[in-house]
N, C-alpha and C positions, 0 to 999 in steps of 0.2 A: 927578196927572201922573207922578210915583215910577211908580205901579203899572200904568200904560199903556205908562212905557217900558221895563219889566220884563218886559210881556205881548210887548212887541214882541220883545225880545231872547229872549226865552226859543223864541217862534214861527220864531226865521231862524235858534235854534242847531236847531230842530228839524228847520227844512229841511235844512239843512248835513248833521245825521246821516242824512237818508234818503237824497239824495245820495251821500254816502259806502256806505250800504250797496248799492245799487243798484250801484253801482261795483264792490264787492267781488263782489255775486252776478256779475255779467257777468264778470270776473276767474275767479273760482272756475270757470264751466261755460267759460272759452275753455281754462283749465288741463286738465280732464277729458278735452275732447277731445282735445288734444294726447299726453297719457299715452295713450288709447285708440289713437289711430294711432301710440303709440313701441312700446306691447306688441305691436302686430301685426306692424312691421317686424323687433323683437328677434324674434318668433315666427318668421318665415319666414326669416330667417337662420341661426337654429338650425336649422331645419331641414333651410337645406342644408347646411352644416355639416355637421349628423348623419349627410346621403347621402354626402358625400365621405369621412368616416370610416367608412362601411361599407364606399363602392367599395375604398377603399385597405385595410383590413381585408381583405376578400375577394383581392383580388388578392395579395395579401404572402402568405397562407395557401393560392394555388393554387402559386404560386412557392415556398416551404415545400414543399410536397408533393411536388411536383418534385425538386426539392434533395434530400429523405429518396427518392425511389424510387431519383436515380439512386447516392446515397452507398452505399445499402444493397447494389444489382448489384455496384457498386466494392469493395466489403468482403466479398461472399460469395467473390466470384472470388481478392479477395489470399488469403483464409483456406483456400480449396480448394487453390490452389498451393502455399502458405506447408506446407499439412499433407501434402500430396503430397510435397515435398521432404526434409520431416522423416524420414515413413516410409521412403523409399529410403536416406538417409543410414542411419537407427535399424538396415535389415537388411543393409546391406552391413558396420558396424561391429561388428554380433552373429554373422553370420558368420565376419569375421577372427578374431573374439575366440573362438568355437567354435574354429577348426583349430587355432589358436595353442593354448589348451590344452592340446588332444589331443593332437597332439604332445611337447608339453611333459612330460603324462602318461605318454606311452608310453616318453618318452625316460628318463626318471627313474626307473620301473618297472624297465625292462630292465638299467637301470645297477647297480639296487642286485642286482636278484636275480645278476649277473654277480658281482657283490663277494660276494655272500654264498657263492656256490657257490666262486668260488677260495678265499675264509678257511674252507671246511669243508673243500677237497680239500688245502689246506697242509699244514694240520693233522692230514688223515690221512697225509698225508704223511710229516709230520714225526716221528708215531708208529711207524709201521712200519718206517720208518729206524731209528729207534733201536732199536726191536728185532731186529731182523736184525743189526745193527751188534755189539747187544752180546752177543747169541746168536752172532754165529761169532768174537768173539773168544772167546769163552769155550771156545769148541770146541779152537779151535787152539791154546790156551795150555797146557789137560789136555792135547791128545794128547802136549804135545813136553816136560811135565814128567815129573822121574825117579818111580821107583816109590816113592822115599821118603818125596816131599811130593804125590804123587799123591794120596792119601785127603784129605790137608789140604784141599789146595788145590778137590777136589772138593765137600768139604762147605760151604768157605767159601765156593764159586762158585752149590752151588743154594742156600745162604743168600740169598746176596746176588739169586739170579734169583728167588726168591719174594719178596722183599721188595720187588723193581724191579718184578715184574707187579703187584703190589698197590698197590704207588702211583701205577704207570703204568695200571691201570683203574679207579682211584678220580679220576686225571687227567680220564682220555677220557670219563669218566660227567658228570666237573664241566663239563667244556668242553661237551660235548654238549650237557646243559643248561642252559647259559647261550646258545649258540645258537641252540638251541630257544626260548627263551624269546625273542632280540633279533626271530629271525626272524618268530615270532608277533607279535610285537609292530608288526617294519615291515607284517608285509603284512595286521595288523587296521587299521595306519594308513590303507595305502594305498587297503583294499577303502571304508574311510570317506571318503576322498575322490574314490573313481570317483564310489561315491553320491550324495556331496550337488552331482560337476561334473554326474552324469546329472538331479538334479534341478532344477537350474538351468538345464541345455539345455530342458530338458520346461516348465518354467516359461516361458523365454523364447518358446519354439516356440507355448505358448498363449499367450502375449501379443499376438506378431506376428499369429496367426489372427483373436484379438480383435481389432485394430489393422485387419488388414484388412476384415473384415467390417463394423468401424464405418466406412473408408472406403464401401464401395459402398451403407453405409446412408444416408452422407450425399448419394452422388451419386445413389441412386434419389429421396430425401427431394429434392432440386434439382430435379427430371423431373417431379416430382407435385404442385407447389403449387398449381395451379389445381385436381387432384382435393381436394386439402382447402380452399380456398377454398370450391369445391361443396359439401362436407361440412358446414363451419361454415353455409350457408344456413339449417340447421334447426334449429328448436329444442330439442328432443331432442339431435340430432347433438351440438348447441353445448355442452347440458348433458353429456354423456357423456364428452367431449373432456375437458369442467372438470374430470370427478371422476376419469377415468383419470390426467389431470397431477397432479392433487394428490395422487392415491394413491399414484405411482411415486415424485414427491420424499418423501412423508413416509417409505414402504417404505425408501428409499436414505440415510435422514440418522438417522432414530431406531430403538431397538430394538423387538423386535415389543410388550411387554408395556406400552408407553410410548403406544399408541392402539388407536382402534376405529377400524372404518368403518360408516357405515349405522347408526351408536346410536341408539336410541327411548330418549327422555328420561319422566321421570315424565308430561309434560301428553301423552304420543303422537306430541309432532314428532320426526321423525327427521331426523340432522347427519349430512353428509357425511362430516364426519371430526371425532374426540373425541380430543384429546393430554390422557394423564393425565400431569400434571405435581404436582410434591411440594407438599405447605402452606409459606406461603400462597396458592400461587396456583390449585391445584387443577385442576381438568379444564375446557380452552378449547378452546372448539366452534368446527371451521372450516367455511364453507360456502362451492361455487364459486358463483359469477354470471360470464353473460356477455352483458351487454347490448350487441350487435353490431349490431343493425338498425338503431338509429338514428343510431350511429356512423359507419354505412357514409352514411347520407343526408347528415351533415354536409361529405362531403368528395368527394361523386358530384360529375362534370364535369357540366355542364349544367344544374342544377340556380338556381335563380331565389334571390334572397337570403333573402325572406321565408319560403322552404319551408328554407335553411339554418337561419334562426333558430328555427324550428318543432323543425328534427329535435333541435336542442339544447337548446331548453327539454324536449323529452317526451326525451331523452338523460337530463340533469339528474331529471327526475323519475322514471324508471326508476331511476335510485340511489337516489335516496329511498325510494323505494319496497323497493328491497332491502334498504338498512338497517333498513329500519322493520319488514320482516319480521325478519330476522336477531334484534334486539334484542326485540321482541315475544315469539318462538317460543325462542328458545335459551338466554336469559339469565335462571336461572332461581337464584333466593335460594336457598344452601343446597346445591345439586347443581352449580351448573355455577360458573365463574370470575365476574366483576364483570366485566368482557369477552367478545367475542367478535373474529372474524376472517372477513373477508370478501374472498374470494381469487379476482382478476381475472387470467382464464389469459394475457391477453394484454399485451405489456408496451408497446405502441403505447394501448391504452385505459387503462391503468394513468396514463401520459407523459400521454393528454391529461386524465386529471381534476386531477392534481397541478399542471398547467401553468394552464386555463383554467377550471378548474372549483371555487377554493379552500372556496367558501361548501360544496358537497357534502364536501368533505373536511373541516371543519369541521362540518357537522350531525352526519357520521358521527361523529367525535370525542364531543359531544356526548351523542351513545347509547351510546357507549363499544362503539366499533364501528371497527375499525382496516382497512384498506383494504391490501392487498399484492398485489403481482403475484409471478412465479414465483422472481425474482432474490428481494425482497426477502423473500418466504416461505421462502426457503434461508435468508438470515440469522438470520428467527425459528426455524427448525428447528435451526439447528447453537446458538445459545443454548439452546436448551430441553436440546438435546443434552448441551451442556457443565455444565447444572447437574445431570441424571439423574447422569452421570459423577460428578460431585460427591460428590452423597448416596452414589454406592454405593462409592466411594473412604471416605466416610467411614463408612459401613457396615462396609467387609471392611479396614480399618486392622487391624484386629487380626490378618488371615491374614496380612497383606499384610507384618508385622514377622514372623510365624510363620516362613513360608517365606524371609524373607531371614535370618530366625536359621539355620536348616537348611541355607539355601546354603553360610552362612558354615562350619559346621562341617564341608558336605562339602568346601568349599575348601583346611578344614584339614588332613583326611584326605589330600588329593591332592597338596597341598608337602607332607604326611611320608612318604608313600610315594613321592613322586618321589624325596624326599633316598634315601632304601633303596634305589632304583634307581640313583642314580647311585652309591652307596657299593658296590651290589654288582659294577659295572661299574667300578671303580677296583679292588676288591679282585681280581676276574678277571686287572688286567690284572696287578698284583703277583703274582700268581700265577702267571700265564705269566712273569715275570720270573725266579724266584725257581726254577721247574723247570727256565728255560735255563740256569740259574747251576749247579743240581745237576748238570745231563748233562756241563758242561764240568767239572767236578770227576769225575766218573764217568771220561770220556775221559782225564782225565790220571793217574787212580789203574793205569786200563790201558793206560796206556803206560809207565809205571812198572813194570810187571807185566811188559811184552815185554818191558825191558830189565833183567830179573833182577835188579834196582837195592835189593833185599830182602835183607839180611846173615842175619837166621836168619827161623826159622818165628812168632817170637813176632811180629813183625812184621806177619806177614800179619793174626795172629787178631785185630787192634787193627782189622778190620773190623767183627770180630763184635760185637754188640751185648752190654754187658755186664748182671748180675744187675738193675741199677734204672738202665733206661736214662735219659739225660740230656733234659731238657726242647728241643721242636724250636725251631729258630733258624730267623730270616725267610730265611737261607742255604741252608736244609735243611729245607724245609716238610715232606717228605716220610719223612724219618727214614729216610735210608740210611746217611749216611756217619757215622762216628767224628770225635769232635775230632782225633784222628789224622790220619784222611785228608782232613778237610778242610786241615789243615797243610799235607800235601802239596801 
């Protein structure tokens, strides 16, 4: 009895567990389907989703474009007025500044040479006076003395007149030349500065030509965009465009022995342009690209989304594709730099890889393969620039103390010759001082002499210079008179 109702029990737990499974299997496939119909709904949801982020993508990016065509008319126009304004201002105040010179020049010219000519006719002036003066006193004092101190008075008078010509044209030689000399000196000043204001007018006058030439080059460059629009159509065209832009920044930022153009490398590729730069970084190959056709398809009016998504996947792979060249063909162990440069002429394709396109800026990276447009290719030029400078600063350091040793010395020469200049032109003037001091001693000795004011003849001969004449005094530069009659 035990084992029958063990069989029993054992037989209705068994049913219970099929039950239960049977239960679960029906559970299980009502589950399935329902996940089957929740994926289908999440599917088509996303999916519109997806289209409303494109419409709205798409429309944000026609309005974008809009926005860049009209800011850009708005920017050409301020900057054509802004430079228009500039230039008129730059030649109306180059102008003034011409006449105002000139004037200025002419005026200061005329001024000195007027000064210079009156201190030469003073002075001969002053010479000739005095000799006439003391030449008829001399006349009329012999004729009215007696016959007794006649001979005296005669030998003591052409004493004393050979001894006044000889100092008075050792005077007029000195004077003369130290005139000669100021006079040379103002008018090698002055012919030096006609020259360098004539070479500053001539500079400025080719400035302003250049200034204006580069205006009508911007306003024909305005008039012609749709002829280079055309232009860029072509492949070739497009190619020629790259390498003439690259060629004129690189010509304008680096020195000529700092690149090639057109270099054939060891494997036979030839690069557009080679900057040979110092160790470590050695010689970095730049090449243009201008992937424009697909560019223009991404952003054509009319154009359907799917054929926008089209033009910028093969956009995208046309980089790739460039880099892969670039790195493949130029990047060569040994000869060329661990880098290369790939220079995008345009700075609207430059904007949109940087902007939308990070994964291609990053493959380039990648190949070691750096991506520039014209702006940022000026930056790598004027670096490359400033380290050439560098090396050859530190190359020519040693001229470079040479000739500032050599300055210094002629700097020295020119304060100690200037001090002699001016010492010689202080002693000039003590010396005009010192001969108007004489003649007024001379004057008073012969007025002394008109008024017979002489008791005997010993008196007179205290003119004459005696057996070891006496050293001259700052009084008597010239050595005429006696301590005697300077007393007087």
């Amino acid at each position: 009895m035990d084992g029958a109702t063990l069989s029993l029990v054992g037989a209705i737990f068994l049913a219970l567990a099929a039950a239960a499974l049977v239960a679960a299997l029906l559970r299980m496939g009502a589950l399935g389907r329902a996940q089957q119909v929740l994926e289908a709904n999440l599917t088509q949801a996303l999916e519109e989703k997806h289209r409303g982020m494109l419409k709205d993508l798409s429309e944000g990016l026609t309005k974008l474009a809009d926005r860049l065509g009209g800011r850009q008319d708005e920017v050409a126009e301020r900057l054509r007025a802004a430079v228009s304004q500039e230039l008129r201002q730059s030649r109306e105040a180059l102008l003034a500044l011409q006449l105002t010179q000139g004037e200025e020049l002419s005026a200061n010219r005329e001024a000195m040479s007027q000064k210079i000519a009156a201190l030469s006719a003073e002075v001969q002036t002053r010479q000739e006076s005095l000799k006439s003066e003391l030449l008829s006193r001399v006349l009329e004092r012999i004729a009215e003395q007696g016959r007794a101190d006649q001979e005296l008075i005669r030998n003591t008078l052409a004493s004393a007149s050979t001894l006044l010509a000889g100092s008075v044209e050792g005077l007029t030689r000195t004077v003369e030349g130290r005139l000669g000399e100021i006079g040379g000196k103002v008018a090698e000043r002055l012919d030096t500065g006609f020259e360098r204001t004539n070479e500053t007018f001539a500079n400025v006058m080719a400035r302003l030509a250049t200034i204006d030439e580069a205006q009508k080059k911007i306003e024909g460059l305005a008039t012609n965009v749709v002829s280079l629009q055309e232009l860029l159509g072509d492949k070739r065209a497009r190619g020629a465009f790259g390498e003439v832009q690259l060629e004129a920044l690189v010509r304008n930022l680096l020195p000529p022995n700092a690149y090639s153009f057109q270099h054939t490398l060891s494997n036979q590729s030839r690069v557009d342009c080679l900057l040979h730069l110092p160790e470590p970084t050695g010689a970095v190959p730049v090449d243009s690209k201008f992937p424009l056709e697909n560019y223009h398809r991404m952003f054509e009016v009319g154009r359907a989304e799917g054929e926008r998504a089209q033009a910028q996947k093969l956009f995208r792979a046309d980089l790739r594709r460039h880099v892969d060249d670039i790195a493949s063909r130029y990047l060569i162990a040994g000869e060329t730099a661990s880098g290369a440069i790939l220079f995008v002429p345009a700075e609207a394709v430059f904007a949109e890889i940087h902007a939308y396109h990070a994964e291609v800026v990053e493959y380039a990276m990648q190949k070691r393969v750096w991506i520039v447009s014209p702006t940022t290719l000026m930056a790598v030029l004027n670096t490359a620039r400033a380290v050439l400078k560098d090396v050859e600063t530190r190359r020519q350091v040693h001229v470079i103390q040479e000739e500032l040793s050599k300055l210094g010395r002629e700097f020295g020469r020119f304060d100690e010759r200037m001090r002699k200049l001016s010492d010689h032109i202080r002693q000039a003037h003590e010396d005009a001082q010192n001969v108007r001091i004489t003649s007024d001693q001379i004057s008073r000795r012969f007025a002394e002499i008109e008024r017979v004011e002489l008791e005997q003849p010993g008196s007179i001969r205290s003119l004459e210079y005696p057996a070891e004449a006496p050293p001259e005094s700052p009084a008597d530069p010239v050595g005429i008179l006696s301590p005697q009659g300077e007393g007087g």
